[in-house]
N, C-alpha and C positions, 0 to 999 in steps of 0.2 A: 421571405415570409418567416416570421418567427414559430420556431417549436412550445405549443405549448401542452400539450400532451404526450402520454408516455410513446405513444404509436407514431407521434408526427418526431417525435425527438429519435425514434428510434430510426424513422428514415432517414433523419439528416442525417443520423451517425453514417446508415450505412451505404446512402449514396453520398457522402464527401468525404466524411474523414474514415471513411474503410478503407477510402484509396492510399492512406500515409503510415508506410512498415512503421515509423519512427512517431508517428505523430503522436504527440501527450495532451490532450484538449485538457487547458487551463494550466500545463506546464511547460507546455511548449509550442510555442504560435509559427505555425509555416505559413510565409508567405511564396508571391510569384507564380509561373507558369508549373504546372507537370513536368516535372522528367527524371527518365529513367536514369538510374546511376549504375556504376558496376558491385555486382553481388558482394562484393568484399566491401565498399560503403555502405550499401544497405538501406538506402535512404531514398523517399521521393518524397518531391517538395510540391504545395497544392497551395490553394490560396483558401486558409483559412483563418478566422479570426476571434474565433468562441473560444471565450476563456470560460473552463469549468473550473469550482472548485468543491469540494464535499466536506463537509461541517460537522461535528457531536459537540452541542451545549449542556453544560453542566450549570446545576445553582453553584451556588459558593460553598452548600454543605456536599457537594460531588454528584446528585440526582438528576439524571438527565430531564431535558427539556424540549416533552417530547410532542409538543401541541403550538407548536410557532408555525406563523405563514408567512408569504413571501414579503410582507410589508414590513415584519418585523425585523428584516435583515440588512444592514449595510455591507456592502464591498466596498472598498478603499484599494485603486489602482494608483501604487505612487505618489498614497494620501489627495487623493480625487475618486470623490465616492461617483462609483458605476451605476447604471440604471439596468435594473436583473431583468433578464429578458429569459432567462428557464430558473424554475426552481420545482423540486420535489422532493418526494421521501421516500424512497423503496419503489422504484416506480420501473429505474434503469437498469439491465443488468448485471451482474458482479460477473471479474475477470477473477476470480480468487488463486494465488501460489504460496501454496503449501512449503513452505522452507523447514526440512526434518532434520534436525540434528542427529546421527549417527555413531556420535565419538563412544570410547569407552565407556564413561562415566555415564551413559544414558541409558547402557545395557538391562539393567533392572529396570526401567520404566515403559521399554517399549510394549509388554503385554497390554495394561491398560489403556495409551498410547493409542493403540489401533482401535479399540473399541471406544473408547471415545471419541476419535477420529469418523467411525463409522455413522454415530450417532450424531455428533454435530453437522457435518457436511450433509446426514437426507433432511436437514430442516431447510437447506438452502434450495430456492426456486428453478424449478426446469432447465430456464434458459442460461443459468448460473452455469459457468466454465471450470473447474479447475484443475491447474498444474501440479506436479509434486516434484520435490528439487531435495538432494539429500545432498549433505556434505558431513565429512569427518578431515582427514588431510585433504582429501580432493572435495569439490564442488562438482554435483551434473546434476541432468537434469532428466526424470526417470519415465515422466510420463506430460507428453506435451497436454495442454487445452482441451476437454473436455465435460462431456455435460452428465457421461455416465461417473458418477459420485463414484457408487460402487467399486469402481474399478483403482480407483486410489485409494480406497480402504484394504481391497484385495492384495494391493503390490505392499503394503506397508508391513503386512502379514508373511512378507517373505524377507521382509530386511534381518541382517543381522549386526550389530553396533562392535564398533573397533576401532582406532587409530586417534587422530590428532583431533582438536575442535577450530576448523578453519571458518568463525561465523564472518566472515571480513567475505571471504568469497562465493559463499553462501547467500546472503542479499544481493550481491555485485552481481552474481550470474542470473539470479531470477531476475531483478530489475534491466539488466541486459536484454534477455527472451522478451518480456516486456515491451521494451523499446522496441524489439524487430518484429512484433505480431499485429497485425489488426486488431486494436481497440473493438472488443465487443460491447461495454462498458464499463462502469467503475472498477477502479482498479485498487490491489490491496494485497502485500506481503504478510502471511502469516511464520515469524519466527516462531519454530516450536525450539527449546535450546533451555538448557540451564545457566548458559549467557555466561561460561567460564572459557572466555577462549584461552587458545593453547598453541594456537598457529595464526600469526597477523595477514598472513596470504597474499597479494601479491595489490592487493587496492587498500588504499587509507579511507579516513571516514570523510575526508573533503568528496574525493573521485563516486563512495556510495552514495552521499548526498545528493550529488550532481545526476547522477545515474538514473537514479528514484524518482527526483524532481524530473528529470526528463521525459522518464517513464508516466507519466502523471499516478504513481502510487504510492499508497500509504503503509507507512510499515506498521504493523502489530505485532507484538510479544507476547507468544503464553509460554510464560517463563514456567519450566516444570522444574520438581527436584531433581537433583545428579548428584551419582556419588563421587566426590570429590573428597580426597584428604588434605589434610593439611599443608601435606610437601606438594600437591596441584595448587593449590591457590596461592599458595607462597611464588613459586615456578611462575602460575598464568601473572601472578601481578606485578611481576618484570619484566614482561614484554612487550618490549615497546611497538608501537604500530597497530594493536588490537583497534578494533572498529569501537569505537562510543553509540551504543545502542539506542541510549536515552535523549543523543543531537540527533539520528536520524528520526528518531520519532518526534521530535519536538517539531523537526523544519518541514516533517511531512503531514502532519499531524494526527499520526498514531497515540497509542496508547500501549500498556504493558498492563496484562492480565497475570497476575502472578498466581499460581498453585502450589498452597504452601503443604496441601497435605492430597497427597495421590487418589484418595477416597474422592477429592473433591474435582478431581480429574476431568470428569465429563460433565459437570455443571457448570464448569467455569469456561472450557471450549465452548460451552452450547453459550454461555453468555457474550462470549466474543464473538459467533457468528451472526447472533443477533445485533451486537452492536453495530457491526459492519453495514448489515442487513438497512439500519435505518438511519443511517447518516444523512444531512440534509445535504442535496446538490442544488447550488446555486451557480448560473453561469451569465456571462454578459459578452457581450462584440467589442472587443478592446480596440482603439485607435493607435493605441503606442504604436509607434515607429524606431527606428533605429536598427544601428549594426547587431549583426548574427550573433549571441549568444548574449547579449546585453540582458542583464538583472533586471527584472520591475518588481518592485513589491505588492505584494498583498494584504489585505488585513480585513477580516470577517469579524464584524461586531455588531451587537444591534442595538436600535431602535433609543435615544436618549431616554426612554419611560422604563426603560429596564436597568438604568444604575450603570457603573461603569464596566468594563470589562479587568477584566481581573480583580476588581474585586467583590464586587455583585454576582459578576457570573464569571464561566469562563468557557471559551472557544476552541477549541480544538482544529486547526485547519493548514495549511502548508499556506508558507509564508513570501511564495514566491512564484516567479514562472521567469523565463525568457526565449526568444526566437530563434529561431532555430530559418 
């Protein structure tokens, strides 16, 4: 029986794919029987075959597109358009990980910081989760899955900024946590960071791509100011190995909220969570087959009567999946 409702989609999630620590619906397809594996793999594999993807259409002059229905959409599996068997909009809900940047250079921003923090995340719905994940030289992760908001505004209110900007292991470990949690639904990295690394960390941007994509989540950036000088940016733009921000947001399909002035701080968080908030998810029952880890592509475009994609309009969506 297909899910076509929030309530009937909400059971399928949680009686089959709750059961997969690793499972990515619509990044990653587990097939075959159940079984347990040893805690340092981390993995159980289930027989399932829903491929999710989540969407933000824009016109060509950047205006979202925000009154489309399911007929208006194509999926393209490996350029063979799919027959969409869930589609909604705000309906599922959000796994949201807070990625805080802590380095030096953030030190002056963190006051505002919190209280925008505070203010965007009570617009996000009940059953919405979120994680907080701080990194400077080190990456961790501060406060697992939760639904009390509050309580991640609270600890943010206790941080104090210093050391290296490791953004490389900073995505790598939330999309990690990711991968090993039960899917409560859409998933979604928020880089907070002035996107100056300073330390390349121990993953490249192939192994975060890979990670995310597995993860089924999308990264976003709200790139804030940082005081950086001149002898920083000189320094961070000879280090080889830094993470490419703008490939993981491309393959996953995110976006970058930039904040060019601190005043504008908490209207442009509160804009990112609403965008997140109403991404279109479309998903279908994929046939591919094939060996473990095998690429398929994706490609979400719509409907011939809207012109072509990229240049009539343009789609925002992650461009891939494979099985796992």
């Amino acid at each position: 029986m297909i899910p076509t409702t929030a309530t009937a989609m909400s059971t399928f999630w949680r009686n089959t794919v709750y059961l997969a620590c690793l499972v990515a619906l619509g990044a990653t397809v587990l097939r075959g029987p159940a079984r347990a594996q040893q805690p340092d793999q981390g993995s159980i594999r289930v027989d399932v075959n829903l491929v999710m993807v989540d969407a933000t259409v824009k016109t060509k002059a950047g205006e979202i597109m925000a009154n489309l229905k399911k007929e208006d959409f194509q999926v393209r599996e490996d350029g063979v358009a799919q027959k969409l068997d869930v589609f909604s909009r705000d309906e599922l809900p959000l796994d949201v990980a807070l990625v805080l940047d802590l380095s030096d250079s953030i030190g002056p921003f963190l006051g505002p910081l919190r209280d925008a923090a505070n203010t965007a995340l009570a617009t996000l719905k009940t059953d919405d989760e979120v994680a907080l994940f701080t990194f400077s030289t080190e990456a961790e992760l501060r406060v697992p899955f939760t639904k009390d908001k509050s309580r991640i505004a609270d600890q943010i209110k206790e941080f104090k900024a210093g050391g290296a900007t490791n953004i490389n292991d900073g995505i790598f470990v939330a999309a990690q946590y990711l991968l090993k949690t039960p899917p409560n639904g859409r998933r979604v990295i928020i880089l907070i960071s002035d996107d100056v690394g300073t330390d390349a960390g121990g993953q490249g941007t192939h192994d975060i791509v890979t990670e995310a994509i597995a993860a089924d989540t999308v990264l976003y950036n709200l790139k804030i100011p940082g005081y950086n000088p001149p002898s920083t940016l000189f320094a961070a733009s000879m280090i080889p190995g830094l993470v490419n921000i703008r490939k993981v947001m491309d393959q996953t399909g995110g976006e970058i909220f930039d904040v060019k002035d601190v005043a504008n701080l908490n209207a442009v968080f509160q804009a990112l969570i609403e965008r997140i908030k109403t991404r279109y998810t479309l998903g279908f029952y994929t046939t591919a087959s094939g060996a473990e880890g095998k690429p398929h592509k994706l490609d979400v475009v719509l409907a011939p009567s809207f012109g072509k994609k990229g240049r009539d309009y343009v789609v925002l969506a992650k461009t891939g999946y494979f099985i796992r």
